[in-house]
C-alpha positions as CSV (number, residue, x, y, z in Angstrom):
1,X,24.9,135.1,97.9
2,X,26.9,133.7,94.6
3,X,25.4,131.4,92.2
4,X,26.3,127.8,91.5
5,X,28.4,128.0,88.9
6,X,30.6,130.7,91.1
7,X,30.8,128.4,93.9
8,X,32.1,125.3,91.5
9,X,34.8,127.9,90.0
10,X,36.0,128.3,93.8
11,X,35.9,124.9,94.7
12,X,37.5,124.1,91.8
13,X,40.5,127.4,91.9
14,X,41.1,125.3,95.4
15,X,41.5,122.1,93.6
16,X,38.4,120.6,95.9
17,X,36.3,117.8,95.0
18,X,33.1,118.2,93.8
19,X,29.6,116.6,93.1
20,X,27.4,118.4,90.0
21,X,24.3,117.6,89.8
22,X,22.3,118.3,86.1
23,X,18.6,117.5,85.6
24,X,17.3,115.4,82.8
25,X,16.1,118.9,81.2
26,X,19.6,120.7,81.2
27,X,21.0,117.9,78.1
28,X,23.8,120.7,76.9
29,X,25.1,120.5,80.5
30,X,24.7,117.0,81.1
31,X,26.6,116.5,77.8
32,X,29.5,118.6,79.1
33,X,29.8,116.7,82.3
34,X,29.6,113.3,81.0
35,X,32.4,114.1,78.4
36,X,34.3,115.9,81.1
37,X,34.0,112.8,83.4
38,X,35.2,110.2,80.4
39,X,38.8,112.6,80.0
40,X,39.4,112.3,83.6
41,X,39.4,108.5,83.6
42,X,41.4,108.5,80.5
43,X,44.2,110.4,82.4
């Protein structure tokens, strides 16, 4: 069995869509995501 993060690298090397979820107590993550999800509606 792979973890998480492998499984979004091989949705992702397959140009899939994808839901991530981060809990309340992962802020470093959660502050990743958000920015990653404001630079794909700039583009």
């Amino acid at each position: 069995m792979h973890t998480q993060r492998e499984h979004a690298d091989y949705l992702l090397a397959r140009k899939a869509h994808c839901i991530v979820i981060a809990k309340g107590n992962q802020k470093k993550n959660r502050k990743q995501l958000k920015s990653l999800c404001q630079r794909s509606r700039v583009a």
